[in-house]
Backbone bond lengths (Angstrom), bond angles and torsions (degrees), N, CA, C in turn:
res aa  C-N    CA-C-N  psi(-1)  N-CA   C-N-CA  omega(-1)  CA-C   N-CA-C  phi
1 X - - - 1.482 - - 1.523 111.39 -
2 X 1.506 101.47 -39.23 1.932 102.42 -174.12 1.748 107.99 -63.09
3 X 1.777 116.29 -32.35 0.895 127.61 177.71 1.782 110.04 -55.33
4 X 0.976 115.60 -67.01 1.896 117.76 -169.56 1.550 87.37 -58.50
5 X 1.206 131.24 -53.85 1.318 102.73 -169.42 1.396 134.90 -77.60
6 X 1.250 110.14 12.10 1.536 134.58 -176.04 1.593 94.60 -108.19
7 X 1.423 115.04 -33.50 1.559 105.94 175.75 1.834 104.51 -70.69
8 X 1.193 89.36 -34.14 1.565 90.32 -157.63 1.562 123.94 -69.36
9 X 1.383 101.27 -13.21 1.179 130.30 -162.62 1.379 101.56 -96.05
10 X 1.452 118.08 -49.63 1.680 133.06 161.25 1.232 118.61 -46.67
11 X 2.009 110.53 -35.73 1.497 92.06 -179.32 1.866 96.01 -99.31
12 X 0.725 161.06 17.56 1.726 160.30 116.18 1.639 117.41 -38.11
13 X 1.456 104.06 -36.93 1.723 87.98 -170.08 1.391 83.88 -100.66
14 X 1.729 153.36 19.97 0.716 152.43 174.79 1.456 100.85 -101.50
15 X 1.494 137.59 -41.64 1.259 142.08 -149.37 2.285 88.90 -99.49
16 X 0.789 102.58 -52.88 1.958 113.40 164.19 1.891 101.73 18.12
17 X 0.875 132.62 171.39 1.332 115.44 159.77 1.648 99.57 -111.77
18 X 1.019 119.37 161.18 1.803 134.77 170.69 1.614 113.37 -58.41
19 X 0.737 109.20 91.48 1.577 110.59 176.18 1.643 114.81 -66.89
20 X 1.432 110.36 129.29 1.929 120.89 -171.15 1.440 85.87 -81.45
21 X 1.550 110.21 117.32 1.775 118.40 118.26 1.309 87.32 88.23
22 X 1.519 123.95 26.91 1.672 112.86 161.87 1.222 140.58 -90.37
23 X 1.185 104.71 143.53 1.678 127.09 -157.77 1.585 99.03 87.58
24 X 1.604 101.12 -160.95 1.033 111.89 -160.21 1.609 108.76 -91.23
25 X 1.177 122.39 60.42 1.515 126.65 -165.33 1.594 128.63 -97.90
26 X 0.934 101.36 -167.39 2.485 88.08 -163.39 1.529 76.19 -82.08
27 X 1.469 143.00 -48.27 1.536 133.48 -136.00 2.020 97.44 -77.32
28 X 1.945 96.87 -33.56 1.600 88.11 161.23 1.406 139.91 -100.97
29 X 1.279 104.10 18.24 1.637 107.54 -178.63 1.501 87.86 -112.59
30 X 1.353 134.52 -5.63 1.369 110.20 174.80 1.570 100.01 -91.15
31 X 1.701 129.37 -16.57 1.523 113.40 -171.21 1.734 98.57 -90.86
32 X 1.462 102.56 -2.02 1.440 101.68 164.05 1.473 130.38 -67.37
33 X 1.451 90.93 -38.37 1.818 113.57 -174.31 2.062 82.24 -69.27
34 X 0.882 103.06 -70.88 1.231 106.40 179.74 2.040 129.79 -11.41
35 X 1.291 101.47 -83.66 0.936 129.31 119.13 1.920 125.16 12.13
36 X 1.351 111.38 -103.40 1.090 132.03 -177.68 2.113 96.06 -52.24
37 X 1.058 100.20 -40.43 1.847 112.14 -164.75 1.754 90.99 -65.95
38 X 1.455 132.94 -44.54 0.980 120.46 176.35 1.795 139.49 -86.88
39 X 1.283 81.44 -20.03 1.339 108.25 162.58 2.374 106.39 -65.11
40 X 0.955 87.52 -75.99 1.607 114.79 178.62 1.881 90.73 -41.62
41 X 1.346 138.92 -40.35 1.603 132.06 -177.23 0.813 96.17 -88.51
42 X 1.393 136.01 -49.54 2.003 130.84 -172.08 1.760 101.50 -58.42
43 X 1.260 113.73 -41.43 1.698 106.80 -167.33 1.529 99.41 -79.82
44 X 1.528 134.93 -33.70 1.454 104.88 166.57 1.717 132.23 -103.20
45 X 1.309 89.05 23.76 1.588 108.24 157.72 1.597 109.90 -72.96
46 X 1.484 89.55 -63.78 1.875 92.67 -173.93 1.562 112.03 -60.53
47 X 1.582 121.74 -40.92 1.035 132.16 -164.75 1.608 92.88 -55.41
48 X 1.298 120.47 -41.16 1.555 131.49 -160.25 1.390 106.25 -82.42
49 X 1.618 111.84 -31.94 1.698 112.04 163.59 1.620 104.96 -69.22
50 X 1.097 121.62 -48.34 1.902 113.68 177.55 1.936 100.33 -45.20
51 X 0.948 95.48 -69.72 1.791 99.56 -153.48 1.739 92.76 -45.38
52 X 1.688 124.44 -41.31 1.117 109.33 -149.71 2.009 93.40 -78.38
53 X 0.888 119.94 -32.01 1.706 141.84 176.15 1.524 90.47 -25.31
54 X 1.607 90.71 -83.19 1.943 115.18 -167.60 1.443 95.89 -47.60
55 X 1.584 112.91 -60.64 1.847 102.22 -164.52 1.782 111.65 -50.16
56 X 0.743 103.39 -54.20 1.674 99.79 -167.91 1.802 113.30 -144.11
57 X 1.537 108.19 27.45 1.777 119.99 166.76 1.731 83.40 67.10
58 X 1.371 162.99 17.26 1.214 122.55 169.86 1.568 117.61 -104.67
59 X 1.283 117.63 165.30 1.512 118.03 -131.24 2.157 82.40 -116.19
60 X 1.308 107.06 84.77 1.749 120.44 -179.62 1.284 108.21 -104.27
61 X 1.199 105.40 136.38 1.691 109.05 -173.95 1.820 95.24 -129.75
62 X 0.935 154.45 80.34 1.459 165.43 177.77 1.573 109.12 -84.63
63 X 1.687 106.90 130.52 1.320 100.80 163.69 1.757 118.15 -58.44
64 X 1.245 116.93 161.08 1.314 147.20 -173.13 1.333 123.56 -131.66
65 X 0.838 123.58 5.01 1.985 140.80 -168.72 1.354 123.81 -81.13
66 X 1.352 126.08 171.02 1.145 148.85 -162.93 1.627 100.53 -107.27
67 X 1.075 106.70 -46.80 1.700 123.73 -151.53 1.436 103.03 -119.87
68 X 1.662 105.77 171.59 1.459 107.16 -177.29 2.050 91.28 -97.47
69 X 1.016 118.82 -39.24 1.851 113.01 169.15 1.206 119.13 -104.67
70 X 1.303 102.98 152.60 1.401 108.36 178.30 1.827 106.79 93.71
71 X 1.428 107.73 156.60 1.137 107.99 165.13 1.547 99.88 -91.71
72 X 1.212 130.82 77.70 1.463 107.08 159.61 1.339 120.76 -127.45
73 X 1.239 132.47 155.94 1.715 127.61 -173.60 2.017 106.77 -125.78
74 X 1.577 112.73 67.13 0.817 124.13 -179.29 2.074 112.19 -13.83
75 X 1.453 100.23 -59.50 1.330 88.71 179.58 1.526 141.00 -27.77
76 X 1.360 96.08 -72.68 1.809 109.72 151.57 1.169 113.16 -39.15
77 X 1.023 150.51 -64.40 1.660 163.53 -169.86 1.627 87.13 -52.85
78 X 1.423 136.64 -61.59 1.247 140.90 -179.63 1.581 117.81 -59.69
79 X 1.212 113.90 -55.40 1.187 136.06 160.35 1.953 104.69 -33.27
80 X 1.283 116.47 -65.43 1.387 123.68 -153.30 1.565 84.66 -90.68
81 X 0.954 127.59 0.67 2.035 119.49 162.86 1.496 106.54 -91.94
82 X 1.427 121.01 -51.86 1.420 111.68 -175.00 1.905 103.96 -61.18
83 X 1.305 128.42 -37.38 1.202 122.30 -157.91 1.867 91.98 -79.69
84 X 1.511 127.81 -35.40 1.321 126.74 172.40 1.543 91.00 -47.17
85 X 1.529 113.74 -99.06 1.345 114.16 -157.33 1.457 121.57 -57.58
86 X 0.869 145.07 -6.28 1.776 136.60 175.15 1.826 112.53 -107.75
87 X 1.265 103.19 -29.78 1.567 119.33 149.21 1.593 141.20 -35.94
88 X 1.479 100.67 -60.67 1.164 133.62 -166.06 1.656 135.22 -94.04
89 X 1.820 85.24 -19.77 1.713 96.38 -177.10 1.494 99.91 -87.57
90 X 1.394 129.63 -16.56 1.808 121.31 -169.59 1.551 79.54 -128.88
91 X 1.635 111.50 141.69 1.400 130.36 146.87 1.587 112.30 -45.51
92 X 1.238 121.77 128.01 1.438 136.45 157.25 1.213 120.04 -117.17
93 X 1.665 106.44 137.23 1.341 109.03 -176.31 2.043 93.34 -85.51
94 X 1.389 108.29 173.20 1.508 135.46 -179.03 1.575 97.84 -27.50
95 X 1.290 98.90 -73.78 1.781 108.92 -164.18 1.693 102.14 -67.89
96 X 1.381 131.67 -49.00 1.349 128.58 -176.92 1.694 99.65 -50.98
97 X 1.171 108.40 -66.96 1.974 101.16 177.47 1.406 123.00 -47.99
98 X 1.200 125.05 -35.27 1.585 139.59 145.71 2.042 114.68 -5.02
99 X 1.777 76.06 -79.59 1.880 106.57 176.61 1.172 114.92 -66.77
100 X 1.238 116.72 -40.02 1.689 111.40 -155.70 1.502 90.47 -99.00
101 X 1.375 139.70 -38.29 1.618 120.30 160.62 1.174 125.50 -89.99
102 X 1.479 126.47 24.91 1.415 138.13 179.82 2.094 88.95 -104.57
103 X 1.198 110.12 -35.91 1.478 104.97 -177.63 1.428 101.06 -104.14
104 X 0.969 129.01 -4.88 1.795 114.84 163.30 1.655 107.25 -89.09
105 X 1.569 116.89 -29.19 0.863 104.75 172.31 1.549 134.24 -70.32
106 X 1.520 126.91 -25.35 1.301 166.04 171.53 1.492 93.00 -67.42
107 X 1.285 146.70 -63.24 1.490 133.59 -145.80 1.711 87.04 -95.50
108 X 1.207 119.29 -50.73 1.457 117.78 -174.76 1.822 116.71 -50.90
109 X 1.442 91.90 -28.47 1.747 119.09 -179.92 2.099 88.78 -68.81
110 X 0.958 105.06 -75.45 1.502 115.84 -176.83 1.647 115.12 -34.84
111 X 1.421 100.01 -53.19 1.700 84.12 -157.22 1.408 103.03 -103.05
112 X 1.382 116.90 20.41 1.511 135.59 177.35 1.598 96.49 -76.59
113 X 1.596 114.98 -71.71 1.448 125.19 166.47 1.225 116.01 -53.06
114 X 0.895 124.25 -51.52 1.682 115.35 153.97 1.636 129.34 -12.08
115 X 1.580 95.69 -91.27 1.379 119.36 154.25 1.926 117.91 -24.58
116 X 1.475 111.36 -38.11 1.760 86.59 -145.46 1.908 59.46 -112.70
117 X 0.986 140.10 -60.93 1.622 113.77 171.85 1.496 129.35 -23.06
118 X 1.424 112.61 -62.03 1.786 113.40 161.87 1.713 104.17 -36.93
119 X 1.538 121.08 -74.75 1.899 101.97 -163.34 1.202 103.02 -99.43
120 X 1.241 135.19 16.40 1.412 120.34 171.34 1.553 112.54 -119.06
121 X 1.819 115.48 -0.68 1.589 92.59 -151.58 1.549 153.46 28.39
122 X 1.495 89.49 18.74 1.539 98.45 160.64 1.486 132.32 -120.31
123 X 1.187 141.55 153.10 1.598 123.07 -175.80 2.191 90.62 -131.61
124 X 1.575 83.42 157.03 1.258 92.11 -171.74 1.779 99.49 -110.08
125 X 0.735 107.71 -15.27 1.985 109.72 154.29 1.841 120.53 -141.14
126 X 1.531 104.59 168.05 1.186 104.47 161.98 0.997 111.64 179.99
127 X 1.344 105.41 137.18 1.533 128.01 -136.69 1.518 102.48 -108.59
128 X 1.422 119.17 9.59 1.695 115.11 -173.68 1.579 121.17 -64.75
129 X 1.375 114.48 3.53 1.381 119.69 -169.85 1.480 84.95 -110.17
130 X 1.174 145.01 -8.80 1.269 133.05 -155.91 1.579 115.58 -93.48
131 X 1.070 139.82 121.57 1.412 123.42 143.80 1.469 127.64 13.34
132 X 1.150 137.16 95.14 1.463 142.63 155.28 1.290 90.04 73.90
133 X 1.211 140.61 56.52 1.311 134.81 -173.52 1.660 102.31 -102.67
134 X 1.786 131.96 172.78 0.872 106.95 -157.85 1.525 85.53 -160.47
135 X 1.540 93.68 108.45 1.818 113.61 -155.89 1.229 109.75 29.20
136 X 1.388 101.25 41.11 2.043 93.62 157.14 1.338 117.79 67.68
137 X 1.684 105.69 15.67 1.574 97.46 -173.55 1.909 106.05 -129.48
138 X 0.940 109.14 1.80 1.673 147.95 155.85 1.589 145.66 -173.48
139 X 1.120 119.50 -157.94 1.802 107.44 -171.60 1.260 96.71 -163.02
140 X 1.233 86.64 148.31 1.743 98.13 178.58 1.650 101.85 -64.67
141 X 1.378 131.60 -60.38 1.497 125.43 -173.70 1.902 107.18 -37.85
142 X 1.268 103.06 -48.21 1.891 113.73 -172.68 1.563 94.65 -70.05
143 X 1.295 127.76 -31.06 1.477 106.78 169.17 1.563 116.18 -65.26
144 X 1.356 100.79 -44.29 1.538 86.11 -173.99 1.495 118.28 -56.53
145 X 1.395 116.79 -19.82 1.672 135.88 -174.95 1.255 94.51 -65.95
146 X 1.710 122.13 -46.82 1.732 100.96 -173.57 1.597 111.28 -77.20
147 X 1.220 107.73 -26.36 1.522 109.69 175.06 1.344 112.69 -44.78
148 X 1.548 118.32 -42.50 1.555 123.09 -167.24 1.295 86.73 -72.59
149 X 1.400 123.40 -57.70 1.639 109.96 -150.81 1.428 102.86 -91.85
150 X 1.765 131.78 19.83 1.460 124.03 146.70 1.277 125.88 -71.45
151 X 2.189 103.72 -36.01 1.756 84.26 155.74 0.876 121.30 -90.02
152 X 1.339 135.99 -41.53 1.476 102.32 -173.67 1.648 123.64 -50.90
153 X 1.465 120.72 -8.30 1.408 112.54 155.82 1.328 128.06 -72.76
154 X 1.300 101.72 -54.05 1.944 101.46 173.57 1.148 107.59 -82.85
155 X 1.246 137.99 10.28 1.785 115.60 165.69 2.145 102.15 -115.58
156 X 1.634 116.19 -16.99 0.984 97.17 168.21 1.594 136.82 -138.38
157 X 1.433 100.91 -13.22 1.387 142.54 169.65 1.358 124.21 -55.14
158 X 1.829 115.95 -70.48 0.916 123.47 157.37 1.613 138.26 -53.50
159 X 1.342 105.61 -47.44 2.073 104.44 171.78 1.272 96.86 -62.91
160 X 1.392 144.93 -35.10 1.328 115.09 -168.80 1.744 109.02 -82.17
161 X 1.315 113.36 -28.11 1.882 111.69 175.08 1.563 96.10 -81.17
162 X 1.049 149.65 -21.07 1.548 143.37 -177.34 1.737 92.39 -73.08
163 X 1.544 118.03 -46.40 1.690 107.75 -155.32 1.483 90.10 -75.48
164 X 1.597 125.63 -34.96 1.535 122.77 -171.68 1.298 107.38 -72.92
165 X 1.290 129.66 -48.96 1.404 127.61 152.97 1.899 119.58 -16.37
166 X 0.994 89.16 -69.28 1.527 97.19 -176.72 1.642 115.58 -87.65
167 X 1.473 109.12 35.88 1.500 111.04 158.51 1.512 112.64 -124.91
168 X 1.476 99.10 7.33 1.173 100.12 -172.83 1.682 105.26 -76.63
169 X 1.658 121.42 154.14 1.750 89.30 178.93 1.347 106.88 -100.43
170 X 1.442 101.84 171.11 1.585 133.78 -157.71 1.910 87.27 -28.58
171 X 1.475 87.25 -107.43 1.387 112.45 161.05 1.623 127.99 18.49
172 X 1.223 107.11 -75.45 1.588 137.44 -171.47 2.135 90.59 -72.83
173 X 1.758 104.10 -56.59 1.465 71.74 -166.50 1.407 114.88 -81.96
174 X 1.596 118.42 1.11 1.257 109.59 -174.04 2.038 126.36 -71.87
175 X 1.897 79.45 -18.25 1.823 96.68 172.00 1.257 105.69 -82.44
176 X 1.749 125.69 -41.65 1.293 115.25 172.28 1.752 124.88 -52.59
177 X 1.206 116.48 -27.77 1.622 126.54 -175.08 1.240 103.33 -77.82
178 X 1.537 123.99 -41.75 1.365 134.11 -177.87 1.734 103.31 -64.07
179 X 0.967 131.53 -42.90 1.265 117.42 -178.67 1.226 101.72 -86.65
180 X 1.452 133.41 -77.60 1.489 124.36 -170.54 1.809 107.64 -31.33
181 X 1.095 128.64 -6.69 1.168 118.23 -149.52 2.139 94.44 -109.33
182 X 1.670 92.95 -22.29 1.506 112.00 176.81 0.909 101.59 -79.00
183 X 1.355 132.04 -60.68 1.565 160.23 -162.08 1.195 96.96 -50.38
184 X 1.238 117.09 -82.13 1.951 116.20 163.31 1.246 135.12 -17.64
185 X 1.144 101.27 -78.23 1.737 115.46 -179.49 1.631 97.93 -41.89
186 X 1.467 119.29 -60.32 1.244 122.11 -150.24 1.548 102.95 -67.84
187 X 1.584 121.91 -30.02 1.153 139.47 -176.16 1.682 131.71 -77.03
188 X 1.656 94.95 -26.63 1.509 96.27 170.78 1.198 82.94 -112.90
189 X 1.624 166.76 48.05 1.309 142.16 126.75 1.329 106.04 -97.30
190 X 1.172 119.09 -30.27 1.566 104.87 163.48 1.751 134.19 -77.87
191 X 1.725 98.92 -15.15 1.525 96.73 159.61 1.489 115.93 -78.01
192 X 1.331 121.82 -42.51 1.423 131.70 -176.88 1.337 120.69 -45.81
193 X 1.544 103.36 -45.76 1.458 120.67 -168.55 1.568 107.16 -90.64
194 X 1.103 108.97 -3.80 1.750 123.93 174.07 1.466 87.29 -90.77
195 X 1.288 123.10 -80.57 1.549 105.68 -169.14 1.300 145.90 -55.27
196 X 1.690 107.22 -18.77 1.522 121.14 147.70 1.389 111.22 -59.29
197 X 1.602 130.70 -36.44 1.504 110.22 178.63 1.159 104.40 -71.92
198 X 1.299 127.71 -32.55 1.516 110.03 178.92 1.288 138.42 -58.55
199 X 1.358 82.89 -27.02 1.914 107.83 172.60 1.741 98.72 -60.38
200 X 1.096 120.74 -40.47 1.676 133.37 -157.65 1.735 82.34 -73.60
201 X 1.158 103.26 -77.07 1.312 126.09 166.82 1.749 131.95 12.70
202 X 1.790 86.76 -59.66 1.492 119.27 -178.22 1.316 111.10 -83.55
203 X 1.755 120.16 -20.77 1.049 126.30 170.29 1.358 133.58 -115.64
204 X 1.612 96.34 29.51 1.697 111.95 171.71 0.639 105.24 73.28
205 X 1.693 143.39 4.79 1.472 141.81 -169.91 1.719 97.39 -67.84
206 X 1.338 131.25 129.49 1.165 119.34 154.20 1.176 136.36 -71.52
207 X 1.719 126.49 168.18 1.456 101.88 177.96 2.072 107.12 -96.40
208 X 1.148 66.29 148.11 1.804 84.15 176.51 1.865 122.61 -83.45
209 X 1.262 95.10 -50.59 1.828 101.38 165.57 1.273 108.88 -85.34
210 X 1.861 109.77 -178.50 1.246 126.25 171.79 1.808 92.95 -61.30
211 X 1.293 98.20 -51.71 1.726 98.55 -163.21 1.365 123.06 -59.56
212 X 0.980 114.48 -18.09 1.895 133.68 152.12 1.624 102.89 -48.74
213 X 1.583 101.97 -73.15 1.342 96.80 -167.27 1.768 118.42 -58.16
214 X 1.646 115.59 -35.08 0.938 109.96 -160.04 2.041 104.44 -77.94
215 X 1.163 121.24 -32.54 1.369 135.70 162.43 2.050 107.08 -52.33
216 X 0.708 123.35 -20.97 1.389 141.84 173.74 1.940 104.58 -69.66
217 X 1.486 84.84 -60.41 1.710 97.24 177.29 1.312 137.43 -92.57
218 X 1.241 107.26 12.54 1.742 124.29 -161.93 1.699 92.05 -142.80
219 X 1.653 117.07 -57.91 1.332 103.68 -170.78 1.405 91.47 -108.11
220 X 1.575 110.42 111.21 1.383 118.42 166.62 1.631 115.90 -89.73
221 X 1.132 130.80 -173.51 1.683 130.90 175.81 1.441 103.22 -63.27
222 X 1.656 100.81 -38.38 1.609 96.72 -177.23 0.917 145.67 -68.85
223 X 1.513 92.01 -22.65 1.595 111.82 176.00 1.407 111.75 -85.99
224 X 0.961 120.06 -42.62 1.614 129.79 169.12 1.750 115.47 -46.02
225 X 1.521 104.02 -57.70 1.496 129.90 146.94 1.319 112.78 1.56
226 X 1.751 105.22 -68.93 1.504 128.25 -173.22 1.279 127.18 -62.84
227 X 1.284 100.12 -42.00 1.669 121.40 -162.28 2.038 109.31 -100.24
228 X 1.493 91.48 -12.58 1.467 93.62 174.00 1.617 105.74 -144.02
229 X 1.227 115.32 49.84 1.293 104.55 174.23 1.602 141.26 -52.20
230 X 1.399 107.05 -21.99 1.571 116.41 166.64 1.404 118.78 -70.53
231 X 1.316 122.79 -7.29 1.568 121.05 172.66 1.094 128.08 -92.92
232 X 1.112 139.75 113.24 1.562 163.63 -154.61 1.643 106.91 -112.64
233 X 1.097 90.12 135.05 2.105 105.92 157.27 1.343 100.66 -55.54
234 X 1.285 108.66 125.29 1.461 112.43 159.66 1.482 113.46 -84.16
235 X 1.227 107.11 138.04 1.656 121.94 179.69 1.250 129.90 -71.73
């Protein structure tokens, strides 16, 4: 008798349907990055329609992005994976989530500007006028800002996109991951590698490949101009 019901039971959790992207796994921290990247371009788009409103009432809608398609702003998208996974695997009380994503948020802030200053010579903020700021590439006050908004991600943000995540079915999201996952790659290496030629660009460097030349003729300053207007030559 213990036998059939041990079979029976085997063929039920066998028949189950496949659940998408459960627990804390690469297939859901990448629709997080995902996710977070579009979320993260819509909030300083709008943020950028407020300021321009208040400064002088006119009604500006400016890209805000990471990339040359898509609304997405990889950073955030990056940002909202490290605070999932280093967040999420140990319980934190209020104040520990505070610190520990107030300084992931702050170093990730840092060596981001870092990074796109080293091959691009350009930075997309700088914070040297700021309060306790720290070489101009974050601040202690803006850390405490990611601290706030690490919990409110891991205590309310995230379980609700993890449970929607995982209603999606098997199937459906595994083609959706497969493309966003093409879509990406292909999308920030061709903005990236556009803005390093420009860097080349700025310094008369010629291009050496076809792909030099053709980034030369497709991604001009202006167009680049458009799609990343907050980035500046660093001085």
């Amino acid at each position: 008798m213990s036998k059939i019901k041990k079979k029976s039971l085997k063929k039920v959790s066998k028949d189950e349907p496949k659940v998408f992207a459960q627990g804390l796994c690469g297939t859901k921290l990448f629709l997080i990055f995902v996710i977070g990247s579009v979320l993260g371009a819509y909030y300083e788009e709008i943020l950028n329609f407020i300021k321009c409103y208040l400064a002088d009432g006119s009604l500006v809608w400016s890209y805000r992005r990471g990339v040359l398609y898509g609304p997405f702003s990889p950073i955030y998208g990056a940002g909202a994976v490290l605070m999932a996974y280093f967040l999420l695997k140990t319980k934190r009380n209020f104040l520990q989530t505070i610190l520990y994503g107030g300084f992931l948020g702050g170093m990730f802030e840092y060596v981001v500007s870092f990074l796109q200053e080293t091959f691009t010579g350009m930075v997309s903020w700088d914070y040297s006028t700021h309060f306790l700021n720290i070489h101009g590439r974050t601040t202690i006050p803006f850390m405490l800002v990611w601290g706030l908004v690490a919990w409110l991600f891991v205590d309310y943000l995230y379980p609700f996109l993890s449970r929607l995540i995982e209603k999606i079915p098997y199937k459906i999201g595994q083609g959706i991951t497969l493309f966003l996952a093409i879509f990406l790659v292909l999308d920030m290496f061709i903005s990236w590698t556009a803005l390093i030629r420009q860097t080349f660009r700025r310094d008369n460097i010629p291009p050496y490949t076809i792909l030099g030349t053709f980034y030369d003729r497709v991604y001009t300053d202006e167009v680049l101009a458009k799609h990343f207007p907050n980035m500046q030559v660093k001085e």
